[in-house]
N, C-alpha and C positions, 0 to 999 in steps of 0.2 A: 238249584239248577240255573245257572247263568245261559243265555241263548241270545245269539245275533244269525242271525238268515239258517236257521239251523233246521229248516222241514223237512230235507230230504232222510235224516237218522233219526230223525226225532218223538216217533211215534216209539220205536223198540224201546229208545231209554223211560219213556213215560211210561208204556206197557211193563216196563222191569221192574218201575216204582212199585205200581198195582199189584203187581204178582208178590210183593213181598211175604213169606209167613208170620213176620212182624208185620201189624197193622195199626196199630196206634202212631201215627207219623204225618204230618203234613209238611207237602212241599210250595216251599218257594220259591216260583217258577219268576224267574226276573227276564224280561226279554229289555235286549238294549236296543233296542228302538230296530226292530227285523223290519225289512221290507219283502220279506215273501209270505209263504201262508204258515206261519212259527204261530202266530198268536191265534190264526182260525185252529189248527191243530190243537195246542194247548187249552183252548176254551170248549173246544168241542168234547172236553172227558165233562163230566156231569158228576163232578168228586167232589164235598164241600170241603175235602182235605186240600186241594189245590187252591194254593191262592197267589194270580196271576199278580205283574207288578210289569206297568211299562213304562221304563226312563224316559223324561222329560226330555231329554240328550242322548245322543250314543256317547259313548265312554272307553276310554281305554279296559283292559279287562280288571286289572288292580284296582280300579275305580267302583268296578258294577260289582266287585266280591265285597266290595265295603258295602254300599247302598244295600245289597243283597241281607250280607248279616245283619242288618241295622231292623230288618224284617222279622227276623227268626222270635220264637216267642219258647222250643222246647228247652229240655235240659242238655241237650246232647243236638250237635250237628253234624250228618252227614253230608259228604257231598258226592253229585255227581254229572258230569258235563252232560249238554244236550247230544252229544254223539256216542257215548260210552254205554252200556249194558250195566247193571248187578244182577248176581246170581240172586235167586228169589228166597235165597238163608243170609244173605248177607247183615240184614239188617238186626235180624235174631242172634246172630253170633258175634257181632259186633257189641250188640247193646248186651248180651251175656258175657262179656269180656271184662267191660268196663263194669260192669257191677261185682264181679269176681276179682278186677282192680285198681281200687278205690284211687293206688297211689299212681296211675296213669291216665293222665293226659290227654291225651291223642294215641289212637289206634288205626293202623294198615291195612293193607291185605296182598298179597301175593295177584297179581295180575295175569292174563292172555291177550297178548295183541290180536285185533281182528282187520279185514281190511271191509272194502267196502258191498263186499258177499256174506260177512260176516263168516270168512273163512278165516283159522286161527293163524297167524304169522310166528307165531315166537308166545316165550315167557318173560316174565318180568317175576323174579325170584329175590326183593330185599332181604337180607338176614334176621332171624327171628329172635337170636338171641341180645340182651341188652346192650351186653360193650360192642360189638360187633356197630350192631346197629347203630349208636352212640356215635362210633368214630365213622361209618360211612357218612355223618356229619359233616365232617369234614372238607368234604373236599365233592361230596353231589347230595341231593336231595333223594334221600332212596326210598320216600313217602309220596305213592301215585294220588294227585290229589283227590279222583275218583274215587281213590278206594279209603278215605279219608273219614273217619269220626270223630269229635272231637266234642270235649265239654264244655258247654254254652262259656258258663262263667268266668274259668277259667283263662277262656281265648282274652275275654272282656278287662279281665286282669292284668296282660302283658298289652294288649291296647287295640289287640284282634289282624286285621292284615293290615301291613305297613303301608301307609297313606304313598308314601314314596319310592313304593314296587310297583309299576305301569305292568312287566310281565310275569317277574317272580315273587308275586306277594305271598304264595302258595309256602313257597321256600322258606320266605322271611318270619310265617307264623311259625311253622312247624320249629324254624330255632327260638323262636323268643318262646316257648310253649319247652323244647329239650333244654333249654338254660336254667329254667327252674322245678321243673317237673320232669318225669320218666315218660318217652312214647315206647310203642309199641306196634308189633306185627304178625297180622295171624298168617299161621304159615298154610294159606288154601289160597284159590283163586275166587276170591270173592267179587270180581266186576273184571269187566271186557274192555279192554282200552282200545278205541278206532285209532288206526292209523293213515291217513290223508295226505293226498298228494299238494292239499293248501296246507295243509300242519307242516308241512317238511319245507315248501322252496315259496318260508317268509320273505319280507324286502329286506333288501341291503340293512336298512333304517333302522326294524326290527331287532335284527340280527346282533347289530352293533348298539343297541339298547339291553338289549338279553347280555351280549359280552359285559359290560360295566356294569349293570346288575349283579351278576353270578361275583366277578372280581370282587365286588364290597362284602358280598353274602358272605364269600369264603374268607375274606379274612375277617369280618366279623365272629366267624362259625371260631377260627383260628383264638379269639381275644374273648370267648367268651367259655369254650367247652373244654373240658379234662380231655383231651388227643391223646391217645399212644402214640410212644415216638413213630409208628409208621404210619397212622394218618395223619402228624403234620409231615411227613415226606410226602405222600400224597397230597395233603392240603397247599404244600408249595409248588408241588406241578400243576392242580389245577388249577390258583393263580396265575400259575405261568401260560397257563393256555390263554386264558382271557384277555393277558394281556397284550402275545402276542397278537392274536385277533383283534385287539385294537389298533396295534402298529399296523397289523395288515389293511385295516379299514382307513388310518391315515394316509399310506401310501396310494389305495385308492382312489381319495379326495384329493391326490395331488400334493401332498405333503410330504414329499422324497424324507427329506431329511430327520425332520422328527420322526417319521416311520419308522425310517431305518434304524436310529438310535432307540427308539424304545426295542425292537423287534432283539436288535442286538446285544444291546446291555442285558434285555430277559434271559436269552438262550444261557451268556458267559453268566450269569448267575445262578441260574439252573438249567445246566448241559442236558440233566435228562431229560430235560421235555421234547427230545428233538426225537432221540430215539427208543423211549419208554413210554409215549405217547400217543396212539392208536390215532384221535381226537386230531392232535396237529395234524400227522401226515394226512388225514382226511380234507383237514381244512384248507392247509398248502395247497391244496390240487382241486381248491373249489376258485371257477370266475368270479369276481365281484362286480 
């Protein structure tokens, strides 16, 4: 469990650990350096399974997932953010998953968005079946990292999260882990995803860090995985989104021309991002 300033959700997700009916599990609790009451919170449970950890530095979050693993001592890693719930079987049908299959990976879970009533918003329903799931690869990360298990050693094999993901290291294991191994998804809602009015309106900066992240993801996803031919259709619109969101970010900084020539060259290369793309028109019509 990674945490920066995260007290006011943070006792449910800690109380959702404890409730689990698996109980053989300790967590590591990494706080990147919280200036509110994150750490009297966290220290206050009296569980020798909890063992706190506080950065020397704050860290970008691709940073403190690393330091984070570098902690871990089980055979199997769950993960779950300091804002997010598990349902109190999650951790029991997970870890009976993976012993039921040997030749996977990393394991899912079907999701519930909640806000901050913990009233449910929506679902979050990834495909359960392999190729399905395989090529949604492609072109988005259909693996909630909350609802995320995965095998210690394994991760440790491919190199664990990529040093070089500030936002999407999350993204970058789950493909270096599908490129040589089979993941997987149980098809229940096994954890509560919060949804936040700070998750949603990041900075500019952000924004356009996350865009050239996802762009290299997917066409690395592109250069490394067996695609049906319609998720590399898919995998070429959602480059194409990325990239225009970069044109659009250049135009923001003042950069008319290169803007507009990336923005443009995109489109006449793949027309359908304009109008088969939910994502752009959303984007179009945001301020920067």
């Amino acid at each position: 469990m990674n945490c920066f300033n995260g007290e006011k959700y943070l006792r449910p997700a800690l109380d959702s650990v404890l409730a689990q009916t698996y109980q053989n599990w300790e967590l590591i609790f990494w706080d990147n350096q919280s200036t509110d009451r994150s750490p009297t919170i966290c220290n206050s449970y009296r569980d020798s399974r909890i063992r706190y950890f506080r950065a020397s530095e704050h860290t970008e979050l691709g940073v403190a997932r690393i330091l984070a693993f570098r902690e871990t001592r089980g055979e199997l890693i769950a993960i779950l953010d300091a804002d997010d719930v598990a349902r109190p079987e999650r951790l029991t049908r997970q870890v009976a998953f993976l012993e039921q299959h040997p030749d996977v990976a990393l394991v899912g879970s079907w999701a519930e968005y909640i806000d901050e009533r913990d009233v449910v918003l929506g679902e979050y329903k990834p495909p359960a079946s392999q190729g399905e799931l395989q090529d949604c690869l492609g072109w988005t990360n259909p693996i909630v990292h909350s609802s995320t298990m995965y095998r210690h050693q394994l991760a440790m094999e491919v190199g664990g999260y990529p040093a070089d993901l500030l936002n999407s290291s999350d993204y970058g294991l789950v493909l270096a882990l599908a490129q040589r191994f089979r993941i997987a998804v149980v098809d229940d809602f096994l954890c509560q995803l919060r949804i936040l009015a700070t998750s949603i309106s990041r900075s500019k900066q952000y924004r356009k860090h996350l865009a050239r992240e996802s762009l290299m993801l997917f066409q690395h996803a592109a250069a490394i995985l067996p695609l049906s031919t319609k998720a590399r259709r898919l995998n070429r619109r959602a480059q194409a989104v990325e990239t225009i969101k970069l044109g659009m970010y250049r135009l923001s900084e003042g950069f008319v021309w290169s803007g507009l020539m990336v923005i443009l060259g995109t489109v006449l290369s793949v027309p359908s991002v304009l109008w088969g793309n939910g994502p752009v028109r959303r984007f179009l019509g945001k301020p920067f």
